[in-house]
C-alpha positions as CSV (number, residue, x, y, z in Angstrom):
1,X,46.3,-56.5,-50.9
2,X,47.9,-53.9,-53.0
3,X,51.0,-52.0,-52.1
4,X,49.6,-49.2,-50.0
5,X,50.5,-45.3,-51.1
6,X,53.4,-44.0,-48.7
7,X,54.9,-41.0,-48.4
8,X,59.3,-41.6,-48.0
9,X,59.2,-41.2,-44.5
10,X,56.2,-43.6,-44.2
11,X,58.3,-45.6,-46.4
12,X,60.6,-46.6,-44.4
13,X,58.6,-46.8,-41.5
14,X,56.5,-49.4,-42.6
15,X,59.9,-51.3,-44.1
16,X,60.1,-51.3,-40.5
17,X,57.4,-52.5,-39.2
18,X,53.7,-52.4,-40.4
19,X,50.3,-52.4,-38.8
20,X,50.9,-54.9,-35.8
21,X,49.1,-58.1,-35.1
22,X,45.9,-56.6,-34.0
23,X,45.5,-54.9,-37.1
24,X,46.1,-58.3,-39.0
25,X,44.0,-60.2,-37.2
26,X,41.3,-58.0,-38.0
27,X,41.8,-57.5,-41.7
28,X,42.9,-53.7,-41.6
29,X,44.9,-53.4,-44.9
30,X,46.4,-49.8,-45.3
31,X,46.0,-48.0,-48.5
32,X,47.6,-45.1,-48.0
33,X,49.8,-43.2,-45.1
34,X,51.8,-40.0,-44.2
35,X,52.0,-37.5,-41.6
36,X,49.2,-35.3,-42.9
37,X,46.9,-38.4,-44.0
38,X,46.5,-42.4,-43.9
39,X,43.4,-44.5,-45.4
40,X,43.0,-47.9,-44.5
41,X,40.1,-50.3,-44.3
42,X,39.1,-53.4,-42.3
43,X,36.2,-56.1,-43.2
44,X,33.2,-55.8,-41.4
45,X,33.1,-60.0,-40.9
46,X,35.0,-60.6,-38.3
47,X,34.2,-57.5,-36.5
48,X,31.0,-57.6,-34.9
49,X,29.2,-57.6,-31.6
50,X,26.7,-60.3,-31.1
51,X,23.8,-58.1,-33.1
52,X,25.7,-58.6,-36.7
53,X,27.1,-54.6,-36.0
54,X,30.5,-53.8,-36.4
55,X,31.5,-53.4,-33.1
56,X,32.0,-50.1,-31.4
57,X,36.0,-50.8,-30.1
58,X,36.6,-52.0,-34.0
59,X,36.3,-48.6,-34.7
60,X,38.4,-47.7,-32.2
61,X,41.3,-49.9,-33.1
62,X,41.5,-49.0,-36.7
63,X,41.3,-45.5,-35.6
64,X,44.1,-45.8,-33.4
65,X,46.1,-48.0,-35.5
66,X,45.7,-45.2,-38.2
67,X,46.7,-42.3,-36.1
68,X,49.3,-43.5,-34.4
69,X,51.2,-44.7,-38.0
70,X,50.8,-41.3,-39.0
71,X,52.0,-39.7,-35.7
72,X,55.2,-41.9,-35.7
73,X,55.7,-40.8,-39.5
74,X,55.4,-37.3,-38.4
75,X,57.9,-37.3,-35.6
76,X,60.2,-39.9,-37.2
77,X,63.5,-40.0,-38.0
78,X,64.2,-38.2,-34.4
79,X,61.4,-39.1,-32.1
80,X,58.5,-41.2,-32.0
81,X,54.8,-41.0,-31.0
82,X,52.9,-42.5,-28.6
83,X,49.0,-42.2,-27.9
84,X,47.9,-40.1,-24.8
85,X,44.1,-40.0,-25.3
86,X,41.8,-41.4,-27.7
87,X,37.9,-40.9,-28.2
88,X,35.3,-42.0,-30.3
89,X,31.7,-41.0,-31.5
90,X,29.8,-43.6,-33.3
91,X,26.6,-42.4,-35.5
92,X,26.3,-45.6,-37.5
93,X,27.1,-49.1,-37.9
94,X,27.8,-51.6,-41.0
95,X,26.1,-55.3,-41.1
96,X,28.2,-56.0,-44.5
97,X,31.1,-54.9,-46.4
98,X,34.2,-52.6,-45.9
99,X,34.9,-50.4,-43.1
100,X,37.2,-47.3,-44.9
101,X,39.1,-45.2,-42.2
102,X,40.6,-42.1,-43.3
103,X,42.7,-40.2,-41.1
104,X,43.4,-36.5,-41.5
105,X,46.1,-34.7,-39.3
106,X,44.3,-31.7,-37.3
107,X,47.4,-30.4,-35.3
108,X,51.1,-31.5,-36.4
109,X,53.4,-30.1,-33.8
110,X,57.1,-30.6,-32.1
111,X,55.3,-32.7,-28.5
112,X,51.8,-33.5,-30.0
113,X,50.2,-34.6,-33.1
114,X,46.4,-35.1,-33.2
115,X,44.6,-36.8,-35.7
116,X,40.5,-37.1,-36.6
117,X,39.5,-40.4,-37.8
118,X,36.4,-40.7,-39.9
119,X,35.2,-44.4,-40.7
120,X,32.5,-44.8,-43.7
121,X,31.2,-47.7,-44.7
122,X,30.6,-48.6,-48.5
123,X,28.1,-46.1,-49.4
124,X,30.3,-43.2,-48.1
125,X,28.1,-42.9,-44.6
126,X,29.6,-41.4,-41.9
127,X,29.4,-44.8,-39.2
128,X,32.4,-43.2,-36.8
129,X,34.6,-40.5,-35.9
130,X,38.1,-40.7,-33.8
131,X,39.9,-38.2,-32.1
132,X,43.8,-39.3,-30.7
133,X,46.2,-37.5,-29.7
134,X,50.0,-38.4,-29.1
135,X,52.7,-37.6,-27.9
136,X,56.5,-36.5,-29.5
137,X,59.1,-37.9,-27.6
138,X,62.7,-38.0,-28.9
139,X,64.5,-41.3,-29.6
140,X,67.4,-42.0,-27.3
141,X,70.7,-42.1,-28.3
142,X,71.8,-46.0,-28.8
């Protein structure tokens, strides 16, 4: 995997810490993150349901995963996000290939930050769309 494209902030956040084991263990490599945008992608072998189709929580996780990364870069150095809601629409499915998440901040505020997911598989075809939301909270004072 190359080195993925970060914004500072998300620079230092992912000196931090990076995708988290679920991520790895299902081949989610980031290729690009900040607050306002984050592209990853995640192999559609080892991601199925029993019919050879990704399957449908896949989608949710790399969704997720994406989102929240780019929430905690938004409210980070300060604060840090957590999800509250998360939904997903599926209008497609992938047998083969790459799964490509990209991640576009719809609302960026000082308590929420909501994010729309949109996974595609190879040829560009829309397969599902994500919807989290989560919450700003300040850090505590160590």
């Amino acid at each position: 995997m190359t080195q993925p494209k970060l914004s500072p902030q998300a620079a230092i956040l992912w000196a931090q810490r990076q995708m988290g084991a679920l991520a790895d263990r299902m081949g989610i490599e980031l290729l690009e993150l900040s607050a306002e945008r984050a592209v990853a992608r995640m192999p559609v072998a080892g991601n199925t349901q029993p019919l050879g189709l990704v399957h449908g929580g896949a989608y949710v996780v790399i969704g997720e995963s994406l989102g929240s990364f780019a929430a905690n870069v938004w409210a980070a150095p300060d604060g840090f996000a957590v999800g509250i809601d998360v939904n997903a629409t599926h209008t497609g499915s992938a047998r083969e290939g790459w799964v490509t998440a990209t991640c576009t901040a719809l609302s960026l505020g000082k308590t929420i930050a909501v994010h729309e997911i949109v996974c595609t598989d190879d040829a560009g075809r829309r397969l599902s769309t994500v919807r989290i939301t989560n919450l700003i909270r300040p850090r505590r004072a160590e």
